[in-house]
N, C-alpha and C positions, 0 to 999 in steps of 0.2 A: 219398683220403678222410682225413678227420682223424681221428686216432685218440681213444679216448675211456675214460678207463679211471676205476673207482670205488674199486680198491685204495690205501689210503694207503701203502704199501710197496711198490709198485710205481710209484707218482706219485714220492717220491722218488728212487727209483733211475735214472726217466726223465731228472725236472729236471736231476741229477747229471752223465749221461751228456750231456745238453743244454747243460748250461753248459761241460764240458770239449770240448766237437765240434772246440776250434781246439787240441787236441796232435796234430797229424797227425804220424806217422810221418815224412814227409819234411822236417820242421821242420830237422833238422839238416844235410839236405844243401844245402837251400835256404837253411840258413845260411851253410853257405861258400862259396857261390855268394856273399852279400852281402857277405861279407867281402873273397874277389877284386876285386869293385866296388870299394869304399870306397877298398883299397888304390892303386886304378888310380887313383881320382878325385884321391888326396893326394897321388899321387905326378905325375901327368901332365896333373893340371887340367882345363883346357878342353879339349886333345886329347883326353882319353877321356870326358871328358862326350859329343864327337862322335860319336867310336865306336861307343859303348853308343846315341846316340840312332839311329843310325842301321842298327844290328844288332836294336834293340827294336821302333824304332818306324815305321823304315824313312823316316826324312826325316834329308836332307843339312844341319847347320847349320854355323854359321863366325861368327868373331865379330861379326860384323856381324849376323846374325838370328837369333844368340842371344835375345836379349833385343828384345822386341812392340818396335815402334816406335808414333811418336807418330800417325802417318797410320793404321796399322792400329787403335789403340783410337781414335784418333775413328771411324774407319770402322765402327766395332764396332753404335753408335748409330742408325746408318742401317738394320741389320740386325735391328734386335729391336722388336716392337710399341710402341705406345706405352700400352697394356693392362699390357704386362710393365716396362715402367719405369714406369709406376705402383706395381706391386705389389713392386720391388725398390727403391725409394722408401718406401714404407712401411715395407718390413721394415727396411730400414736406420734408420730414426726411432725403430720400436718398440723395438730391439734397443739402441740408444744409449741410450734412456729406460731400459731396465729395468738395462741394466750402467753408466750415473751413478749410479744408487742404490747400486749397492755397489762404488764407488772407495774402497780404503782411503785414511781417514786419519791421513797422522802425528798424534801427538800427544806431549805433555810434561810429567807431572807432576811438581810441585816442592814436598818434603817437609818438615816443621818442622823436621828434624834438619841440613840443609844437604843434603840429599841430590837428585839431579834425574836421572831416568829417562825413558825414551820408546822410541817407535821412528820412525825416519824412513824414510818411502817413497821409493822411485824408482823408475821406470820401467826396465828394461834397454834398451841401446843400439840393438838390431840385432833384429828379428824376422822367422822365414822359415814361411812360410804354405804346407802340401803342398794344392792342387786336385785330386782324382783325376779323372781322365777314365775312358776304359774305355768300361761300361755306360751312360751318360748323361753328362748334364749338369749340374753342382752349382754354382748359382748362390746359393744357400742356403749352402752350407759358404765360398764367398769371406764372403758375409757376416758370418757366426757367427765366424770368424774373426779378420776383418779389423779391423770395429767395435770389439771388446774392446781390442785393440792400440792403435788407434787414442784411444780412452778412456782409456787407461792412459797416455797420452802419448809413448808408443815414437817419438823422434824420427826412423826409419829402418825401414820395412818394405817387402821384398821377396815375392813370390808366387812360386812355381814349377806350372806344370801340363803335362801329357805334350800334344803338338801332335798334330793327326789325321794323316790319310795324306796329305794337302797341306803339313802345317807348318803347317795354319791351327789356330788357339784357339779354343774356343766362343764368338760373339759375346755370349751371356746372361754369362758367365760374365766375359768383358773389361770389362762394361757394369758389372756387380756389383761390380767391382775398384774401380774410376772414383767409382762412388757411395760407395763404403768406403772412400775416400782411397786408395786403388794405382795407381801407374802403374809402378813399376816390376817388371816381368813378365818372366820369363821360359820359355821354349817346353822344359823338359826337364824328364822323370817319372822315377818307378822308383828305385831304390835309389841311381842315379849324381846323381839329383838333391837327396836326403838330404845324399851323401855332399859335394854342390856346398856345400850350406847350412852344413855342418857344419865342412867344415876349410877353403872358399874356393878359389875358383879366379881367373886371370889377369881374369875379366869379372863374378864371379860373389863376393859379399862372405858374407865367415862371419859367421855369426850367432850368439848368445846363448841363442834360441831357438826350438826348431820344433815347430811344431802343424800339425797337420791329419789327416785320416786318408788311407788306401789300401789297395792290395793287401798280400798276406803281404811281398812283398818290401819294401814300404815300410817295414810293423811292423819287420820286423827289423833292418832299418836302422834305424831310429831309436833299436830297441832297444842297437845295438853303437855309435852314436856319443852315447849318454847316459854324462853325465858331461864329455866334451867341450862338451856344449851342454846343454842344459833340455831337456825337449821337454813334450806337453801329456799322451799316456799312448800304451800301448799299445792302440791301439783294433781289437778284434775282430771279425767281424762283428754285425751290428745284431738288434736281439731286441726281441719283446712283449709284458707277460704282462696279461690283462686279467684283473679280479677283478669275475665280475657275477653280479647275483641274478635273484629270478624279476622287476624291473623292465624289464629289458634289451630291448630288439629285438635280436634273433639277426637279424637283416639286417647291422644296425648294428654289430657283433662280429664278425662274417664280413671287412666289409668291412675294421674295424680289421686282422685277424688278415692279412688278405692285402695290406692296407698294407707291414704288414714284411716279408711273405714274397716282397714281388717285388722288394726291395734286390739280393737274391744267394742262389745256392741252398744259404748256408748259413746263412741268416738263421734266426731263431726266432721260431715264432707260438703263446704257448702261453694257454688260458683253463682258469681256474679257476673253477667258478661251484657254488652250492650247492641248483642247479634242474636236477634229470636230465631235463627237458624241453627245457632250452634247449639243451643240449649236443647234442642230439639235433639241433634243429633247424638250429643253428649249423652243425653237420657237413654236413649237406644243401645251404644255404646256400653254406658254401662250395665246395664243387663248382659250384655254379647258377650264382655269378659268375666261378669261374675258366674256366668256359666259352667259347671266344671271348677268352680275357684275350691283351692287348698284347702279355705277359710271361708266354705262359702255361707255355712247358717249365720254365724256372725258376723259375717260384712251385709249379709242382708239388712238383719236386725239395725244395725246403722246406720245403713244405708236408708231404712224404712221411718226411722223415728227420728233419725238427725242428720238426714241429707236433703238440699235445696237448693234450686236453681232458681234466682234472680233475674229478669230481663228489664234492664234500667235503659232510660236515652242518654247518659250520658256516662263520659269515665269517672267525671268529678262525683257524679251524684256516688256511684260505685265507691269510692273513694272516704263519702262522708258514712255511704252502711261499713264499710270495712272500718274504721275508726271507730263507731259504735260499738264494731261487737270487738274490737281489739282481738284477731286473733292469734292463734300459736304461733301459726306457718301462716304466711301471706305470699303467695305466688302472684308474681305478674306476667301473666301471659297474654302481652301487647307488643304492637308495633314498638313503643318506643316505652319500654318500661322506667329510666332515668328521668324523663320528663313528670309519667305518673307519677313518681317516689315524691317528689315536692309535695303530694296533698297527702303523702301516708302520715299518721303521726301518733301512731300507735298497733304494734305489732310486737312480737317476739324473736322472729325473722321472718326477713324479706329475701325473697329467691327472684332475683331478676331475670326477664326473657323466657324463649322458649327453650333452651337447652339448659335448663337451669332445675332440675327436679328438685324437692324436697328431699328425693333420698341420699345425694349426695353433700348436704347439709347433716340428715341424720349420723352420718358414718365416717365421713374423711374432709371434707373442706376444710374443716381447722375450725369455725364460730363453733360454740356446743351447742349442743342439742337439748340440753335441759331447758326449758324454755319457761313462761309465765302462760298458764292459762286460768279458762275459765272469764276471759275480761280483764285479768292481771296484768296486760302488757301495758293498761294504762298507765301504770304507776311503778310497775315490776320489770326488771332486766333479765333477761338468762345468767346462768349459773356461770362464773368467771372466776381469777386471782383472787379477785377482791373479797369471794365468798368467804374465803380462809384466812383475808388477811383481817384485820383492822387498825386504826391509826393513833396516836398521841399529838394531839397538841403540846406544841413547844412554844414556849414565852419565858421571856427575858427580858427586863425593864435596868436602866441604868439609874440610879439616882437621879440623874438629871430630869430622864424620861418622866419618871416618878413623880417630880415635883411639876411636870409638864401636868399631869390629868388628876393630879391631888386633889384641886378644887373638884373637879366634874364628878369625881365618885363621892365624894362626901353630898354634891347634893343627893346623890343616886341611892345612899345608906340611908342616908335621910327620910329620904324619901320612902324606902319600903322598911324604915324601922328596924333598921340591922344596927345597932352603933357599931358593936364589933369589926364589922366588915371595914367601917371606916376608922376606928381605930388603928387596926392593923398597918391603914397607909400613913395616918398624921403620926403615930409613933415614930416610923421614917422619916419622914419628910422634915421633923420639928430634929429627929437628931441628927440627921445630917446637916440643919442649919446651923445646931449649936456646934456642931464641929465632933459631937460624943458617939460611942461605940462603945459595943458588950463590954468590949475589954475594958474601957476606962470607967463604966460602973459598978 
């Protein structure tokens, strides 16, 4: 049953305890488990990428089926509807249109004083793309991934995703790769395949930088080889907080709220609404559909340890707990959701109205779906161009300019005891006055 509470001191303390669910006590041992990995990985390469795939995953590789071959992704085509390569067709289009819209551009402005400033974009070289396997299929997260890299121009990206009990790959998910520009794939998960991305192996090329999400062992991998590489964030388990009024279908809420709850049984399904009727029937509701659910032990478990119904008086108060806990997905299922959006000011995505689900955010709108959790949207964007790219300051000062801010830096060397630094300008400044140059000394 979902729990349904009307104290605002106790909403907080809930949301609190909700957003902190991922400091599990065994964080640290599980850390140095990832560490032992990593060290294996750098130190022994493709032999302990072997090891681990086949202590983890229980499939024999070698370098030869490390990496998908070209007869298995064509084969992949044969295996999947042509319903589904429609609809991973589309999402790869929509997804392209919405992240060309925001490809940074260089640009250069050039000042009356002689002075010329900018920043120039590029793309990084190498990008490594985590697939989770596990619980499903993520035909959606190759996308979301892939496309942006691709956009941003990464002249070189690789995939990694963990291989079933055969060694085989998801066909949905090879098929996704293909339509996203990947072919080159490889069949190993888990920390050892972080570790593959990040410092390279004998088959397996280091990268610049790696996105995607996973298990705890993945986060923390990725967590200990940042800095070595980029990566996109640490991603948490996934979470919902819907803000609805007395407009809403409490059907329609339910069904959201157990959208996220059957990701993992540590997901988050929380509603804040300002109608102690819907809350009510919301809760009913969902029991009614998890009845019979596909996924039902686990959207339980979710449901039981991190699902909550808030009954606030107002939208605004609603507005200031959803800011608090900053979450993944933030639905607004109100009358007039564009007016609520002025008090949101930290989220991941925002899904406006009521014909507005979350799962057409996760799959085809075109924003990705990678998203900041855990309390990250305070600070943290979803995964976009920008992941892959990064920029150069451009500066150019004329003589003249030069002799414009000469005095200012010299107090500034001065200042923090650099002389160098102020040398480098008066050496300028004093030969351009005398009128001399390299060549005439």
């Amino acid at each position: 049953m979902l729990r349904i509470t009307h104290q605002l001191t106790e909403a907080k303390t809930e949301l609190q305890r909700i957003c902190a669910r991922t400091h599990d006590d065994q964080v640290v041992h599980k850390e140095a488990t990832v560490r032992e990995i990593l060290h294996a990985i750098r130190r022994q390469g493709d032999q302990a990428l072997f090891q681990y795939t086949s202590d983890f995953d229980g499939v024999s590789l070698n370098a030869e089926t490390l990496r998908l071959s070209g007869a298995e992704l064509d084969a992949a085509y044969q295996q999947v509807s042509k319903g589904l390569l429609d609809a991973i067709r589309l999402a790869c289009k929509n997804v392209e249109a919405f992240h060309r819209q925001r490809l940074p551009q260089s640009w250069v402005r050039f000042e009356d004083n002689g002075v010329v400033l900018g920043k120039r974009y590029t793309p990084i070289d190498r990008a490594g793309l985590y697939v989770p396997g596990g619980r499903a299929s993520y035909p959606s997260t190759v996308i979301m991934n892939a496309v942006p890299a691709r956009v941003a121009g990464v002249p070189r990206v690789v995939m990694v995703t963990p291989p079933g009990k055969t060694g085989a790959v998801n066909p949905a998910v090879l098929v996704a790769a293909q339509e996203a520009g990947i072919t080159e794939i490889y069949r190993i998960g888990g920390a050892q395949a972080i570790g593959a991305l990040a410092y390279g192996t004998e088959t397996i090329p280091a990268v610049d930088v790696i996105t995607g999400p996973g298990n705890i062992y993945v986060t923390l991998a990725k967590k200990l080889v940042f800095g070595t590489v980029g990566i996109d964030s640490l991603a948490g388990p996934s979470e919902v907080l819907v803000i609805a009024d007395h407009t809403a279908d409490p059907a329609h809420v339910a069904a959201d709220l157990l959208a996220q709850a059957e990701h993992d049984p540590m997901a988050a399904a929380i509603l804040i609404t300002t109608h102690d009727p819907l809350a009510e029937r919301v809760a009913i509701e969902v029991d009614r559909q998890l009845a019979g659910h596909p996924r039902q032990t686990l959207t339980e478990k979710a449901i039981a340890n991190y699902g909550l119904a808030v009954v606030v008086d107002s939208l605004e108060i609603a507005a200031d707990l959803s800011n608090g806990f900053a979450p993944e997905h933030l639905q607004l299922e109100v009358a007039e959701p564009w007016d609520l959006l002025e008090h949101i000011r930290h989220a991941g995505a925002i899904f406006l109205g009521h014909s507005t689900p979350e799962a057409v955010g996760d799959y085809l709108a075109g924003p990705n779906h990678t998203l900041p959790t855990s309390g990250a949207a305070r600070y943290a964007s979803p995964l976009s161009t920008e992941t892959f790219m990064k920029y150069s300051s451009l500066i150019q000062y004329s003589p003249e300019a030069l002799q414009g801010v000469a005095e200012a830096i010299a107090v500034l060397t001065d200042t923090e005891g650099l002389p160098s630094h102020g040398d480098s300008v008066q050496r300028r400044v004093q030969s351009d006055d005398d009128g001399d140059s390299a060549l005439n000394l």
